[in-house]
N, C-alpha and C positions, 0 to 999 in steps of 0.2 A: 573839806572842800570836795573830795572824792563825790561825798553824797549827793549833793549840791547836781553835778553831773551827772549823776545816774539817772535824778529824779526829773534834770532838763529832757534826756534821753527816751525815756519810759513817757512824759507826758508827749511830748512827740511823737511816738510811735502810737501810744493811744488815740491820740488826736488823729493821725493818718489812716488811723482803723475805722472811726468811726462813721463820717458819711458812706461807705462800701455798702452797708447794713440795708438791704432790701428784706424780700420772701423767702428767699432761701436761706435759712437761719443757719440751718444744719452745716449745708454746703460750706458760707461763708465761713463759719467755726472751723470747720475741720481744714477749709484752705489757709485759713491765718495759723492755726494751731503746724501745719505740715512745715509754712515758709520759717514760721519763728523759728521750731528745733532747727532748718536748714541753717539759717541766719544765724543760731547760736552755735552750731556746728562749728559752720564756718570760721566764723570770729575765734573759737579755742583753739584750732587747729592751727588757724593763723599766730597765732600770739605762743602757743606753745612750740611748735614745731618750727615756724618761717623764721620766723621775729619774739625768739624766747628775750628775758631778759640777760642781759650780759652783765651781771653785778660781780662776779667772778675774776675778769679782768681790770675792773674799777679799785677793787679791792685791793686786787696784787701791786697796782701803780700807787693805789696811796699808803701800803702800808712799806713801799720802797722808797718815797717819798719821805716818810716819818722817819722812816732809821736813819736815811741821810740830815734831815734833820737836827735827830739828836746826835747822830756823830759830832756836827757842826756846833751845838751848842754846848756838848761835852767839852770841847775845844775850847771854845770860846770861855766857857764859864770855869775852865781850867786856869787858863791866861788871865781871866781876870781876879780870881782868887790869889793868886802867885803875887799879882802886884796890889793886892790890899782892897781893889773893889768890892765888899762883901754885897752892898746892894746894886745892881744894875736893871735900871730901865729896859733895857735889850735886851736883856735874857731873858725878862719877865714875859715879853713882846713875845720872844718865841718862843715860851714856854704856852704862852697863850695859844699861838697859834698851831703850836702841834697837840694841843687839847682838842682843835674844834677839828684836828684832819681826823681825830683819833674817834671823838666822835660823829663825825660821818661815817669812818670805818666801821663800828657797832651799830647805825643805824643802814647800811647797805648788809652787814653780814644779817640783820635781821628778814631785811625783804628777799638776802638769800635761804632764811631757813622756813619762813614762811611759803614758800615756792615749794 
């Protein structure tokens, strides 16, 4: 889907480039060629420096979230052993569901190591 965007992006920008195109070729080139680096500048600066990604924080809250968790279903799946439930629906349920936090965790820890 990323690509999808980029390729909306870039046909846009092409498209806004091209009626400018008079006599002065040169000129033209070297003012679009100057604004783009500006424009791309810009935009890394912004997103690295202003506005970095915070996956860091995300991370710490869910994988705080997942211990509590499994405390919980440590518990839970203790008390129900005790009294002979060996299969439980519910345990499965949050067994499931601290699979999919844990897997969000390893797809954030990725966009953190790719950064």
């Amino acid at each position: 889907m990323k690509l999808y965007d980029g390729m909306l992006v870039a046909s846009l920008t092409a498209a806004a480039m091209i009626p400018n195109i008079h006599d002065d070729f040169a000129m033209n080139f070297f003012s679009r060629l100057i604004t783009s680096i500006i424009g791309l500048t810009t935009a890394g600066l912004v997103n690295f420096l202003v506005l970095p990604p915070k996956y860091q924080l995300q991370i710490e809250q869910l994988m705080m979230t997942v211990e509590h968790n499994l405390d919980q279903l440590f518990i839970a799946r203790g008390k129900e052993v005790l009294i002979g439930h060996f299969n439980s629906e519910d345990s499965i349920q949050k067994l499931l569901n601290i699979n999919k936090t844990m897997t969000k965790i390893e797809q954030l820890t990725q966009y953190e190591h790719e950064e």
